[in-house]
N, C-alpha and C positions, 0 to 999 in steps of 0.2 A: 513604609516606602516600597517600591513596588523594582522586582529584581531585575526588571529589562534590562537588556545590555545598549551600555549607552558605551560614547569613546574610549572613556577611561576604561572603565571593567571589561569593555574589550582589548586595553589596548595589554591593559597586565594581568589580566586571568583575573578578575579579584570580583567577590561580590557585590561590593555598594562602591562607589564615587568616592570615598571615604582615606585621605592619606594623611599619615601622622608626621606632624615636622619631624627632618630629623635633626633636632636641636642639640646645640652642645650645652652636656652635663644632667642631659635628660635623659636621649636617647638611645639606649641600652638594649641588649638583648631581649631582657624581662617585658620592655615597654614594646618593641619593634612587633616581636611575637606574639604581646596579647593581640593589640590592634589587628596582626594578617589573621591571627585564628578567629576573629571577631568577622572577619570578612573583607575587611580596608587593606589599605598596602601599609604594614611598618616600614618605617626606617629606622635605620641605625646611624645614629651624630658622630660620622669621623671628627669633623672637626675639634672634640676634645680629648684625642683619642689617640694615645702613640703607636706606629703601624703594628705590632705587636698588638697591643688590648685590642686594636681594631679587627684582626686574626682571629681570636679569642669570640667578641661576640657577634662575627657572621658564624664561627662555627655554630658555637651554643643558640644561635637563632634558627639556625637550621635544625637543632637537634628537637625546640621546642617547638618545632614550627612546619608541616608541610606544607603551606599555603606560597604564594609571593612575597616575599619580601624584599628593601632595598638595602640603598648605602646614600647618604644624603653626604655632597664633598664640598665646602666651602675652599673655592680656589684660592684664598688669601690667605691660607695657613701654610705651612711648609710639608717636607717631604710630600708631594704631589706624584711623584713619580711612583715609589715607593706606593703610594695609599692604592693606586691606579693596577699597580703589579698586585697587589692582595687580593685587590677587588678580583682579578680575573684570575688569579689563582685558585681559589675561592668558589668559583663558580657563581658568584652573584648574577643575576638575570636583571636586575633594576639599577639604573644610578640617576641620581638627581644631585644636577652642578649649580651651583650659587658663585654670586659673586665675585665674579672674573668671565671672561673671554667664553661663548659657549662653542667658540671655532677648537678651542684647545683640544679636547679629549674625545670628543661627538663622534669624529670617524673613526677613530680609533677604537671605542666602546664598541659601538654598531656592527663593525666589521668579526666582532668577534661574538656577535647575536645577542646584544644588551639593547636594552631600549633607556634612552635618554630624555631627562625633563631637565629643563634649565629654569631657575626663579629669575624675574626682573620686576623692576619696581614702573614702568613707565612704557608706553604703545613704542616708544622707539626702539626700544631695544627689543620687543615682542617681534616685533619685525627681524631685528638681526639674529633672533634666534631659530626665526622661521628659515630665512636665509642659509643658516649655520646647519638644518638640514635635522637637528630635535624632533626627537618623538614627540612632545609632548611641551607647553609651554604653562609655566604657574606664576600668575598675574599675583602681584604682593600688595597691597594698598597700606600707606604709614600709619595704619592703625595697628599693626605687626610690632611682634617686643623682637627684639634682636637686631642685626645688620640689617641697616633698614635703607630707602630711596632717597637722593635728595630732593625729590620735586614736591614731598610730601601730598602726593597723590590720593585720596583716600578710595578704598576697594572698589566705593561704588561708580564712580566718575571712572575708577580704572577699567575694570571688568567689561562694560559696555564699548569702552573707545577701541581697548585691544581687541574686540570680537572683530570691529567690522574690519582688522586691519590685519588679522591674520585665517587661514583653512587648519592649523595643526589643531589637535584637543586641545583648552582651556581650562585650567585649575582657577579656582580664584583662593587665592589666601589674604588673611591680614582681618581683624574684626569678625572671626567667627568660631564662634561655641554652640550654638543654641542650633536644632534641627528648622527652625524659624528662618535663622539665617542663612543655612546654605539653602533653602530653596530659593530665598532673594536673592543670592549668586548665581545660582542656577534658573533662575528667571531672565536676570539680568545677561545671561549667555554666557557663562561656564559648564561644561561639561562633569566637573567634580569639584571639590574642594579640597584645601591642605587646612590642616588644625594645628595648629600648635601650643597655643598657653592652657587650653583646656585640659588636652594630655598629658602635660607640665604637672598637674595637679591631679592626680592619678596615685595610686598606690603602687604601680608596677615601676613610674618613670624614677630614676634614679637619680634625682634631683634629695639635695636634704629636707629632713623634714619642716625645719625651721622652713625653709623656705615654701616648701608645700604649704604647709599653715600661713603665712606670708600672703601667700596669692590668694587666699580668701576672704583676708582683709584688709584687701585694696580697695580703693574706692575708686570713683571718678575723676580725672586729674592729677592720679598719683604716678603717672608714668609721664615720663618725659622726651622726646629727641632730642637727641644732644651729640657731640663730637662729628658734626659735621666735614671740620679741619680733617682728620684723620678716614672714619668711615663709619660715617650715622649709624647710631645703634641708640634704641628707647630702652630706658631702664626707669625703675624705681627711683624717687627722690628721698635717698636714704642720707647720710653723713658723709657718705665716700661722692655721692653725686655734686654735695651741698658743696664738698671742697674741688670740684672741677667749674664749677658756677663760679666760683673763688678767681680762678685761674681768669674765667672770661673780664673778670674785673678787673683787672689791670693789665687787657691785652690778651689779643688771640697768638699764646705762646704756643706754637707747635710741640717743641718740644718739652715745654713744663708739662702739657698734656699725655705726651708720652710717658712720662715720667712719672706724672700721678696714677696713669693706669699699670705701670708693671709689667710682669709676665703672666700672674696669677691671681690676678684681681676678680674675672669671672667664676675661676674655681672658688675662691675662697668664699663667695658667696655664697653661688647658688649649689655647690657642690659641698663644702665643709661648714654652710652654714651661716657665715655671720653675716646678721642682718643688716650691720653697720656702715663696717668697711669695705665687704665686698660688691661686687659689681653684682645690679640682681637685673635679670633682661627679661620683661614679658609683655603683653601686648595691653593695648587698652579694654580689652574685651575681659580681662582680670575684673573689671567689677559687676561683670555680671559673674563669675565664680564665688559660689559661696560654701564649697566642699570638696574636699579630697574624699575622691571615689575608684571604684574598682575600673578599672576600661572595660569590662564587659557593661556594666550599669550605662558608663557615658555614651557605651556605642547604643543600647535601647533605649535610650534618652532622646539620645540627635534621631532615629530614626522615627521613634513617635511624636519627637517632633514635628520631624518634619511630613507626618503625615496628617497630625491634625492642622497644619496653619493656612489659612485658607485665607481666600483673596478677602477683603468686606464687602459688602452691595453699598450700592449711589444709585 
């Protein structure tokens, strides 16, 4: 892959187009760090993280890390205030907001020399994030495992529609592992991409093992969108999924569904493990995963990639 600076790696100091979700119960110092020393932008997953641990691994990312790195904030979890004071305490130079409002925190970041990316699943909202004054804008397509869209957009219909309708940088995420496919993102009018289930399945991400092993033998079909009532997110179709399908059966209960999912239904999966009852969240691009690997290896992977893939002749 060839080291021009293009928007993103201009816009965060970093050497490839190259940014790691920062997902909850992944996203950890160990994972954020390999990635920026690889040359990508790490993130670190507040979202499963009490502002304390979150303290904890900006420091130790820093210590493992001179490059760029971020803080990835899904607005739908609490102490917001709290995670926002850390972050600038902290000295973090990068934040990426999910999932809420990108007018909330944007000025306030900036003002104090952070650069801002906001994720959306849909060209409407790429526009209000434009609006909202974002560094930087990451197009999500519902091929994404986690808190997902509801228009079920797929990346590549996304990527193309958001280009012509905003001037910020363009990330594309959702359906990509393979050096193949980010250049088809990057064809299609992204400026970089965001990875997520790949990295998932990493030796550094701090995901359980059971579950690293898990994403290897997923196949095609094995992930689902689901809880749209509450706030789409694709998971595995384990026994804990089987009994929320349960739920649809005799009515879309708001609140049964609350109730089947808990407080700690994501941890006990993808973080302690059980492959049953906990919530397991990863994208459809899991079947093309067929090995837990070092992120140095995955990043010389995606890059020879994506330098052999080449157009075919007609």
């Amino acid at each position: 892959m060839q080291q021009d600076r293009n928007r993103i790696t201009a816009l965060f100091n970093i050497q490839y187009p190259i940014i790691q979700a920062g997902m909850i119960w992944h996203s950890g110092w160990k994972l954020a760090s390999a990635v920026s020393n690889c040359g990508g932008l790490g993130l670190i997953g507040a979202g499963s993280m009490y502002p304390d641990v979150l303290r904890e691994n900006i420091q130790k990312c820093r210590q493992a890390t001179d490059k760029p790195f971020g803080v990835n904030v899904p607005m739908l979890y609490p102490n917001l205030d709290e995670v926002i004071s850390i972050i600038l305490e902290e000295g973090v130079k990068i934040v990426f907001t999910s999932a809420g409002n990108p007018k909330t925190y944007t000025e306030i970041l900036q003002k104090e020399g952070l650069k801002v990316a906001h994720v959306v699943s849909s060209t409407k909202f790429a526009v209000k994030c434009e609006d909202a004054g974002v560094d930087a804008i990451v197009a999500e397509g519902f091929e994404a495992g986690g808190h997902n869209g509801r228009d079920e957009t797929t990346t590549f219909c996304l990527i193309p529609n958001v280009k012509k309708h905003i001037s910020k940088p363009l990330i594309a995420a959702g359906g990509i592992a393979l050096g193949a496919q980010m250049k088809a993102a990057m064809i299609l009018g992204a400026d970089g991409v965001q990875i997520g289930s790949r990295f998932a399945a990493t030796i550094e991400a701090s995901a359980h093992d059971n579950w690293k092993k898990k994403i290897t033998e997923l196949q095609e079909g094995d992930t689902h969108l689901t809880l749209k009532e509450l706030a789409p997110v694709r998971m595995v179709k384990n026994k804990f999924f089987n009994e929320l399908e349960g739920i649809y059966t005799t009515g879309r209960n708001t609140e049964a569904l609350i109730t089947a999912l808990g407080r700690a239904r994501a941890k006990r999966g993808m973080f302690e493990g059980d492959m049953e009852e906990g919530e397991l969240e990863i994208g459809q691009v899991s079947a093309l995963i067929d090995e837990v690997l070092p992120v140095e290896t995955v990043f010389n992977n995606l890059l020879k990639e994506f330098d052999e893939a080449r157009m075919p002749s007609f």
